[in-house]
Phi, psi and omega in degrees: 000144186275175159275162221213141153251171173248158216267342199267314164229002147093356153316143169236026170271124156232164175231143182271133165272351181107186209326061146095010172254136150244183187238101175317151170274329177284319200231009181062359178302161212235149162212159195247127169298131186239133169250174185254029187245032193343149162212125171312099148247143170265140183239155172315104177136320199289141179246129186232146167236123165254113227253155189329327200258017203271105172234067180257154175236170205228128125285133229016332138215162187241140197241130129232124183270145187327145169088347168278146142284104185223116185249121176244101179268327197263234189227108173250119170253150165256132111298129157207094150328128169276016197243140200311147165287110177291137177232113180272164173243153194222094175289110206308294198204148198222123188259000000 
């Protein structure tokens, strides 16, 4: 994983926060890791269709959580690349 600096006080020390999130260690600032890899989640609840003419492709992984409806008539492709994951930071909260 590369390094990160922060935007706010210019620290490259962070603590991972959980989903994909880190935490400056100097000023707390809270930022969301952004990749150049999308990921597909469908949530608890969603009813999705992908319909006969359906030719979609996901760069990197499709999440369907317990409680989704996913009807697949067409065609869904996964990528996922062997080539490294860029990772940006999107700052959250600001301390």
């Amino acid at each position: 994983m590369e390094t990160y600096e922060c935007t706010q006080c210019g620290s490259t020390n962070f603590e991972d926060a959980g989903k994909q999130r880190v935490r400056c260690s100097h000023c707390s600032s809270l930022f969301q890791l952004i990749t150049d890899e999308p990921t597909l989640t469908i949530g608890k609840g969603a009813n999705v269709t992908f319909g006969r003419n359906a030719d979609v492709e996901v760069r990197g992984d499709i999440v369907i959580q317990d409680g989704a409806r996913v009807d697949i008539q067409g065609k869904v492709t996964v990528l996922k690349g062997n080539k490294k994951t860029k990772f940006t930071l999107k700052l959250i909260e600001k301390k």
